[in-house]
N, C-alpha and C positions, 0 to 999 in steps of 0.2 A: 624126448626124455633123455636125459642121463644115463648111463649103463654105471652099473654101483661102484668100478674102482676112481672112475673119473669123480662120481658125485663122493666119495670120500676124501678123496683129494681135495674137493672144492669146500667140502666140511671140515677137514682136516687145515687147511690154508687159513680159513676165515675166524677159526678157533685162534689158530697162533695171533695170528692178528690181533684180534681183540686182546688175549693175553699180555701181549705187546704193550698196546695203548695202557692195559689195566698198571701195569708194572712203571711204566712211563710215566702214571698218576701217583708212585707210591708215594706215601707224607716224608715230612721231614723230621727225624726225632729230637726231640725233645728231653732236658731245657736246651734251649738254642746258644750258638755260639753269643761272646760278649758284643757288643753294636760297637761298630766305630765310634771315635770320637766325633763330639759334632753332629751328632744323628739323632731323630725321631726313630721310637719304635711304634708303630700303629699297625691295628688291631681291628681286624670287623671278626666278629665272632657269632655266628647264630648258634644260640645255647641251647635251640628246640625248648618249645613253653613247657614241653613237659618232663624236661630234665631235674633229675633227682641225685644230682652230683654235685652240688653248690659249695662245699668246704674243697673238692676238686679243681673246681673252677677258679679258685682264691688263691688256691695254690700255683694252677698254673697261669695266672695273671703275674701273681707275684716271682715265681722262676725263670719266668721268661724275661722281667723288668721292661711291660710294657708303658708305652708312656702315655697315650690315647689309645684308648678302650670303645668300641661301637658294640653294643650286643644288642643283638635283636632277638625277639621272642622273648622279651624277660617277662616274666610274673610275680606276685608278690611271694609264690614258694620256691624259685628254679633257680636264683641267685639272689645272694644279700649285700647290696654294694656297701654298706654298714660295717662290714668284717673286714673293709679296707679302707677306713679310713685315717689308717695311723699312715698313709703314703700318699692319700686318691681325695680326691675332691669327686663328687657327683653335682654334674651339673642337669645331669637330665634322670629322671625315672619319671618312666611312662608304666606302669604294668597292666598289659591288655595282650596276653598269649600271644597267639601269633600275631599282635600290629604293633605289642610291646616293645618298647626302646630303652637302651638309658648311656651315658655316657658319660666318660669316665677321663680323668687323666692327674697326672702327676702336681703337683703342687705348685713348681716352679714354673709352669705355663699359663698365660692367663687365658680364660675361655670365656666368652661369650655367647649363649647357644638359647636355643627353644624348637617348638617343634611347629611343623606346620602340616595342616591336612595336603591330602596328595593333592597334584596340578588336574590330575584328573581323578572326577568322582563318579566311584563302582559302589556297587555294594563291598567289591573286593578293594577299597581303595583304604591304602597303607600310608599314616603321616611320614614326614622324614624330617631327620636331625637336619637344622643348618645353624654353624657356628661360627664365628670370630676367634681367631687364636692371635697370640703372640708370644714366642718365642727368642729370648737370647736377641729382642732386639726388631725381629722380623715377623711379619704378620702373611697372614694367609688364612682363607676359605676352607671349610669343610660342607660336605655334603653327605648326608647318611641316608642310604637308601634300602628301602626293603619292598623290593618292584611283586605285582602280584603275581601267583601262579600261573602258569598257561591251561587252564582249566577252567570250559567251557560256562559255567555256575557264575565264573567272576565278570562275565559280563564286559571286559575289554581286555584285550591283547599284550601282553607284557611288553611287545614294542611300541604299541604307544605311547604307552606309560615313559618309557626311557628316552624315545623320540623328542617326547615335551621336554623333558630336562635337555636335551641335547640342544634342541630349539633358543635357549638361555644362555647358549655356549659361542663363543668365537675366538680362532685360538689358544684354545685351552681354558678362557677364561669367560666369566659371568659377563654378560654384558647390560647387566642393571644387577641394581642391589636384589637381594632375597634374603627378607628374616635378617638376621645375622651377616650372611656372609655378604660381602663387598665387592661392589664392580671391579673389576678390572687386578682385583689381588690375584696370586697363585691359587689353585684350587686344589683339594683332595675332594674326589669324591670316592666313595667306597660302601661294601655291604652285600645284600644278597637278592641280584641282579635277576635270579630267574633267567637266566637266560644264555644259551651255550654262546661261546667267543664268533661262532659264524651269522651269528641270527641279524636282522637289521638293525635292532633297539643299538646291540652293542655296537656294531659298525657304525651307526649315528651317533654316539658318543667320541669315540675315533676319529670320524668326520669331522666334528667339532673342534678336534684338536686336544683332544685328552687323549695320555699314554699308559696302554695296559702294560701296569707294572711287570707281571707276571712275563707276560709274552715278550717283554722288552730287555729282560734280564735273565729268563730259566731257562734250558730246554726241557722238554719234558710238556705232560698236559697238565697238569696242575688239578688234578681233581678234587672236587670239594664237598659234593652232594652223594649219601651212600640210601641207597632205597629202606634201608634200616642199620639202625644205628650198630649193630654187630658185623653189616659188611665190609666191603671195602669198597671205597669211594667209583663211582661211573661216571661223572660226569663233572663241568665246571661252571660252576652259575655265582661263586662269590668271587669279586675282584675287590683290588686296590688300582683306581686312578688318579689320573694326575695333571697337571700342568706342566708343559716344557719345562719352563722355571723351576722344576723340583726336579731332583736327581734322586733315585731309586739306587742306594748302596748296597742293599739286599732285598732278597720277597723268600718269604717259608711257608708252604704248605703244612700244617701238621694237624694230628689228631686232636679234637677235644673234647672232653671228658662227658659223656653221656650225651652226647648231640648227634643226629644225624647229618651233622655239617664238620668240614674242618675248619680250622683257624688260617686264612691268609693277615702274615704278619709282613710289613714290608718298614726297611730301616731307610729314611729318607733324610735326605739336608736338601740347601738353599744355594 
C-alpha cells in the first residue's frame, strides 16, 4: 500500500495530467478565420438528434462559410436544411435520429451522392453518404460515415465496421467503385468514427493509406465527444480523412451549438 503523501502525489500527478490533455483538447473559436484561396471548407458535424438549436446551427454553417456540410443525427425537428437554401443545395436528407444524414454544399460544386446501408449489418448498423463531387475542374470521392457505438447491445465492434471500409482502400484510394464514389479518384472520408485515434478500426484506415487531417497538421488532441453537452470535450472520435492527393491547408476543432459533439472543419485543395 501507499503511505498518503506518496498516494497524493500520485493523485496529485495524474490530476494535472488529465488537465493537461483536457486543455490540449480546447475548441477553436469561432467564426473562423477566412480559408485560403483555392480551398474547400468541409464539415462533419454531429448535431445530436435531439438538438434544439437549429436557427444556431444556420447560423453557424453560414459564418463559418462552409462549403460541404456532413451532419449526422439529423431529424426532421433538430435542423432545417430549407433555411439555407438561398447558398446550399441539399443533396441528401435522410431523418432517422441517430442514423440520420443529410448533406449539404455550396452551389458552385457539382455533387453526386446517395446513401447506402452499412457494409456490415447490426441491428446497430448506420447507412453512409457516398458521393461524386467536382470542383473548379477536379473531381474526388467522399465518404460519410457514422461508425456504431462501442456498446455491447450493437452487436458488432466499431472496428469492424471501419476495418471493412478500410478493406476498399489502397493507397489512400477506393479500389472499385461504391454508390457514387469512383475507383481510383482522391478520397475524403469523414464523420463520426466512434472510435479513439489508437483503436485498430482507425489504424486500418491509416493502413490503407488515408491521412488524419487533424494529427497531420495540429498539435494538440483535438477532442470532439463531451459526455453532455454542457461539458467540455474527453475524447476524439470525429475525424476528417483523406487521400495523399489532398492537402489539408487547415483542420478546426470547435463548438457546436446544442450537440454533444464538436465540429471538425478541415480547409483542403488539390
Amino acid at each position: 500500500m501507499f503511505k498518503k503523501p506518496v498516494l497524493k502525489r500520485i493523485i496529485l500527478i495524474l490530476a494535472t495530467l488529465f488537465a493537461l490533455y483536457l486543455l490540449a483538447g480546447w475548441p477553436d473559436s469561432t467564426p473562423l478565420p477566412e480559408k485560403p484561396k483555392n480551398t474547400l471548407r468541409i464539415a462533419t458535424l454531429n448535431i445530436n438528434y435531439g438538438n434544439r438549436s437549429a436557427d444556431e446551427l444556420e447560423t453557424f454553417i453560414r459564418e463559418n462559410d462552409l462549403d460541404i456540410v456532413l451532419i449526422i443525427e439529423y431529424s426532421d425537428g433538430n435542423f432545417f436544411p430549407e433555411s439555407l437554401k438561398d447558398r446550399y443545395k441539399t443533396v441528401i436528407t435522410y431523418p432517422a435520429y441517430t442514423r440520420g444524414l443529410a448533406l449539404l454544399h455550396k452551389k458552385d460544386i457539382r455533387v453526386e451522392a446517395s446513401i447506402k446501408p452499412s457494409l456490415i449489418r447490426t441491428i446497430c448498423s448506420f447507412p453512409f453518404v457516398n458521393a461524386s463531387l467536382k470542383w473548379k475542374g477536379k473531381r474526388f470521392s467522399l465518404l460519410g460515415l457514422h461508425a456504431p457505438p462501442p456498446v455491447p447491445s450493437c452487436g458488432v465492434q466499431t472496428d469492424t465496421v471501419l476495418k471493412a471500409f478500410a478493406g476498399l482502400l489502397d493507397k489512400g484510394v477506393l479500389q472499385k467503385s461504391i454508390g457514387n464514389c469512383n475507383k481510383g479518384e482522391p478520397l475524403v472520408l469523414l464523420g463520426d468514427l466512434n472510435a479513439f485515434p489508437f483503436q485498430p478500426g482507425v489504424g486500418g484506415l491509416k493502413e490503407a493509406g488515408l491521412i488524419d487531417a487533424w494529427a497531420e497538421n495540429r498539435f494538440g488532441t483535438g477532442l470532439t465527444w463531451k459526455p453532455l453537452s454542457m461539458l467540455i470535450p474527453v475524447a476524439r472520435i470525429d475525424y476528417i480523412m483523406h487521400s495523399p492527393e489532398i492537402e489539408t491547408k487547415n483542420i478546426y476543432c470547435t463548438n457546436l451549438p446544442g450537440s454533444d459533439h464538436q465540429a471538425v472543419i478541415a480547409d483542403i485543395r488539390f
